[in-house]
N, C-alpha and C positions, 0 to 999 in steps of 0.2 A: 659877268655881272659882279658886281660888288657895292655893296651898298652899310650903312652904318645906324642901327635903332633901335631903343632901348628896349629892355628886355621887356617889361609889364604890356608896352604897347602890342608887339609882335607877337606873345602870348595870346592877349585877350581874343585877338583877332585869326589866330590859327586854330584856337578852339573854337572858332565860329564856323569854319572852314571843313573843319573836318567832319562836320553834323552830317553830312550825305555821301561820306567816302566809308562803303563796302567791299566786305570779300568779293570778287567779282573770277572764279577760275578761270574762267572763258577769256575775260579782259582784265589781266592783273594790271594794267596801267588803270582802272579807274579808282583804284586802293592810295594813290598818289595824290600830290597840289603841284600843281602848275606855279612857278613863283616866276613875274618879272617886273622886269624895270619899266613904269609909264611915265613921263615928265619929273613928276620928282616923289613918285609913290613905288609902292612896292605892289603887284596885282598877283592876289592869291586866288586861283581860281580850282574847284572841284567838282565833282556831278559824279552821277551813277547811272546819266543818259536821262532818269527821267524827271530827276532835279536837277541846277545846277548854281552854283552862288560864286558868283565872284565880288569879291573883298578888297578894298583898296586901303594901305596903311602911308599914311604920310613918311615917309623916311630922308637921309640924307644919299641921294644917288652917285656915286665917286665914276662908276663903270658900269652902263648898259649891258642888258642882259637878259639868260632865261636859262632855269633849270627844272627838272621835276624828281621830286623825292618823294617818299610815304609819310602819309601823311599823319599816323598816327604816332608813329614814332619821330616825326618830327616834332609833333606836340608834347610828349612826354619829356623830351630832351629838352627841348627850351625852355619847361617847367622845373627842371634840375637847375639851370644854370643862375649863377647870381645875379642881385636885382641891378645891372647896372647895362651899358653900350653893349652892344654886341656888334659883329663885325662878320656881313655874309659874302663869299664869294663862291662863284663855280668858276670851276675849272674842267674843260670840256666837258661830263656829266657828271661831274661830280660837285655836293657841295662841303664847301669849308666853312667852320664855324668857328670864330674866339670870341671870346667872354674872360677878363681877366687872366689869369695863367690857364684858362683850359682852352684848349687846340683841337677842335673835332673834322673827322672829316664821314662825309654822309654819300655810301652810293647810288645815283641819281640813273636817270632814264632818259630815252631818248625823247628830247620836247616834242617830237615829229609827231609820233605815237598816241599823243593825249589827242583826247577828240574834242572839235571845234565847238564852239558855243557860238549858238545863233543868236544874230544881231536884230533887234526888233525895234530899233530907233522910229523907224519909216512907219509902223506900225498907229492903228488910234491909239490916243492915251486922255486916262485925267487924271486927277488928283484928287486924295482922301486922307484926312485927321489920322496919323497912325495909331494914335489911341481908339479913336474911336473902330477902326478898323480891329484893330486887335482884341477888342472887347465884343464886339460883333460876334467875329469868327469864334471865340471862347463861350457864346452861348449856341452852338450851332453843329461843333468842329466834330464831337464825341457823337454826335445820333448819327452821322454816316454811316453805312454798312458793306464792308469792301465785301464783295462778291460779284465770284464769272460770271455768272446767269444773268445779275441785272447790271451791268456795270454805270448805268447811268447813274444810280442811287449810290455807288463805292466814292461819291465824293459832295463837294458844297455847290451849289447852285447860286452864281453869281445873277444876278440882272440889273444892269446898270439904266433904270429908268429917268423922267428928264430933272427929278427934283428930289429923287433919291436912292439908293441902290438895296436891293433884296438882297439877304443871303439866306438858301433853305436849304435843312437835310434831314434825310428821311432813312428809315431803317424798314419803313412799310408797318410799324406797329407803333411810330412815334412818329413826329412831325416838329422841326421847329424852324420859325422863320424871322429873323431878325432885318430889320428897315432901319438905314441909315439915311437922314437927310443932309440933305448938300449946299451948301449954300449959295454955291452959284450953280444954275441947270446945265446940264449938258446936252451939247449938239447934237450928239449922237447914242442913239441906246444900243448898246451890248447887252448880251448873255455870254455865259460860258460855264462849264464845270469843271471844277477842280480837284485833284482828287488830295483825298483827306492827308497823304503821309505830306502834301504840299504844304495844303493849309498849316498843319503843324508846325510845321520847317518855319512857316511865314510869321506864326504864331511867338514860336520859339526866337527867335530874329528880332521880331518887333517889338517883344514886351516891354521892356524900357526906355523905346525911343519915343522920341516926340519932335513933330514938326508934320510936313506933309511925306505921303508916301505918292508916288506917280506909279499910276498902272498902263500899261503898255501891251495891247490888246492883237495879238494876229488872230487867224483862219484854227490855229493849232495849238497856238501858244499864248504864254502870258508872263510879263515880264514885272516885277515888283522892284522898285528900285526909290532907296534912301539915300538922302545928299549928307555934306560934311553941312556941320554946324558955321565953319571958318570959312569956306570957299564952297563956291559952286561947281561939284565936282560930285560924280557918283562916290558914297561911301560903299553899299551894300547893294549887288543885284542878285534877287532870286529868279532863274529862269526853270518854268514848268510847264510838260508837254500837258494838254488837258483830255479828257473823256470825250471819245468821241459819241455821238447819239443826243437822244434829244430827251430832256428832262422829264419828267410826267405832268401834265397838269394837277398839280398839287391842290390848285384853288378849289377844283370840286369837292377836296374831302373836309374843308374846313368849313364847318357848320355856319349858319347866318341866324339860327332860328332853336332856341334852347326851352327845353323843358323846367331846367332847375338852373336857376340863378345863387351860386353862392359867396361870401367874402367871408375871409375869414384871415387869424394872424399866423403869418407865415414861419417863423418860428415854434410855435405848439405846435401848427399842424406837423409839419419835419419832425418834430421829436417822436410823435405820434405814430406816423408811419414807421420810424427807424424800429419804434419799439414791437410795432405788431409785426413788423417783418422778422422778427425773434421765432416767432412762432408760425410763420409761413408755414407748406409743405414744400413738394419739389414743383412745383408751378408759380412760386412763390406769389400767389395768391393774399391780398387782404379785399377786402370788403367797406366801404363806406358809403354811411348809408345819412340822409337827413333827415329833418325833422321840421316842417313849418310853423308846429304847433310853440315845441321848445326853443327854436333858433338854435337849433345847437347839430354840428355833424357828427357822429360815433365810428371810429374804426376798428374793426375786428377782424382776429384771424386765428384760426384754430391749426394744430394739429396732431394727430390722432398719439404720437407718439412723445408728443409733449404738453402738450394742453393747451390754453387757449387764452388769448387776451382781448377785453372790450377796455376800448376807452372813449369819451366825447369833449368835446370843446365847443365852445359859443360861437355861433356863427349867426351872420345875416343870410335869413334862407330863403328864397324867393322863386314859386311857381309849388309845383307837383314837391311830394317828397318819396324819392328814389332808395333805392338800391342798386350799386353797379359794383362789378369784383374789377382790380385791377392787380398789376406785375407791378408790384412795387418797386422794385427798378427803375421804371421807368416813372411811375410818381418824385420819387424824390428826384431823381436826375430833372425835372421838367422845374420843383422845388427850386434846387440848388442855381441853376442858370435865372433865376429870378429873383433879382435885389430888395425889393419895395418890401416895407414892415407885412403890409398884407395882400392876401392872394385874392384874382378871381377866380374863382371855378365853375365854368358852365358845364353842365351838363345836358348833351341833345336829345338823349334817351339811351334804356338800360342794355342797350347794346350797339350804341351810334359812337360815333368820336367825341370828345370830352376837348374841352380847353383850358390851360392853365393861363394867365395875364399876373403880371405885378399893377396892382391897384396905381392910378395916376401915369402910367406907360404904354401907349399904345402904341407903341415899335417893335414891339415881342409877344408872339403866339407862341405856344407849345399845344401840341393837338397830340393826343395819349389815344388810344382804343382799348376798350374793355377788352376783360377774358369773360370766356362763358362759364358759370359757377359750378363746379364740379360736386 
């Protein structure tokens, strides 16, 4: 192999590379990138078996080829080198590198050894706004709950319906579900679960692209894949083995039928929470309670070894007026993932599931569950 590409290019794109390459003792070649020549690109390919990304950088190709080096320290090192051409070649496993007067040479592994990335062309696929996708999974991505015992819940909950696609995750004490609509229907509906370190990856990868993202759908797997802006040609594939088992019917736990109706501005209220959560105890416990009489909601939180904070803010308050304690954690986190100036807040009763909405948005639920007040 020998090929010729400037430095900024082959940087940007090694640092992308190397996001899922770990210590691996058992399998030190998964610590590597795979580097070779396709047509007239250079294919950076890496995985840890249960991610895997390969990366395509437009280059000048002199001499076909493939080497595999580490990959961390291939990134650091073409971060040294100066902003200009660089000049890769292997030489039986090994690679060489110039860059103006400096001459490296880097020892390289046997290509045989790297393990195979599965091909999912043949597989269903469709097509999704990468923004809108990436801003999806960013309200959703964080309430997953990796663990053995339920493993179904340790990732996102894809469903691809005929006019638009769910994403839900659950920790069993929070709930959030975000709907993207599609513009044209799709033939066929999919599920699948993903698990969270993916999504991230997916997350992490996609934040500043724009154009369509094609999802590429098997029995086991799921393939994410971004094109070049210039040619029709993969830039970015993310490939992820998925969660095997079957999701929980999540729909039963979201309320249809509420006791208290509130709206209020989402800004105060978050300041509000931030502050009584100062005064939490270890169950980090606040309290909000309303008021139909005053329109107004009050938050409080006491504890024994520091004191105690009330505060209220105007609100539209509509039906019964309650009391329910929650994990303020998870209030605000439900807060934060919801853009609109002001909030809904239903409440189904003083120990039922609670819902969070951004006023004018109904593509995003966040479903909270009370603590019981100690």
């Amino acid at each position: 192999m020998k090929i010729e590409v400037l430095k900024e290019n082959l940087k940007t794109n090694v640092n992308v590379i190397e996001r899922v390459v770990g210590k691996n003792l058992s399998l030190p070649i998964l610590s590597n990138v795979l580097m070779r020549t396709d047509e007239s690109f250079l294919n950076l390919i890496s995985t840890d078996l249960e991610i895997a990304i390969k990366l395509w950088v437009l280059v000048k190709v002199i001499k076909k080829g493939t080497v595999v080096v580490p990959a961390k320290f291939l990134s650091s090192f073409i971060s040294s080198l100066p902003n200009n051409k660089i000049t890769l070649e292997s030489k039986e496993q090994n690679l060489y590198i110039e860059c103006e007067n400096i001459k490296t040479q880097i020892q390289g592994y046997n290509p045989e050894e790297f393990p195979i990335i599965p091909e999912l062309k043949d597989a269903g696929w469709l097509e999704i706004d990468s923004k809108k996708l990436y801003n999806g999974l960013s309200q959703v991505v964080d309430i997953a709950s990796p663990t053995q015992t339920r493993p179904e819940i340790s990732g996102v909950y894809f469903s691809f319906l005929k006019n638009h696609i769910k994403m839900v995750a659950t920790d069993s004490f929070r709930l959030g579900e975000k709907s993207i609509y599609l513009e044209e229907a799709i033939k066929k509906e999919y599920s699948f679960i993903l698990p969270q370190k993916s999504a991230r990856e997916v997350m992490g990868i996609l934040e500043n692209k724009e154009g369509l993202i094609k999802i590429y759908i098997s029995s086991n797997q799921v393939l994410f894949e971004s094109l070049f802006k210039e040619v029709k040609h993969p830039h970015i594939q993310i490939t992820s083995r998925l969660i095997e088992g079957e999701y929980p019917n999540y729909q039963d736990i979201i309320p249809n039928k509420f006791k208290t109706h509130i709206i209020l501005k989402r800004d105060e209220f978050l300041n509000q929470i931030k502050t009584a959560s100062l005064f939490s105890g270890k169950v980090n416990e606040i309290k909000i309670s309303t008021s139909k009489e005053k329109q107004e909601v009050e938050v409080f939180a006491t504890n024994r070894d520091i004191g105690e904070n009330k505060s209220s803010l105007p609100a539209t308050v509509e039906g019964d007026s309650i009391e329910v304690s929650f994990n303020y954690k998870y209030i605000i986190d439900g807060i934060l993932n919801i853009k609109s100036s002001e909030i809904i807040f239903d409440v189904s009763k003083e120990e039922g599931p609670c819902i969070l909405r951004p006023v004018g948005d109904s593509s995003y639920t966040y479903v909270v569950m009370p603590i019981k007040s100690i």
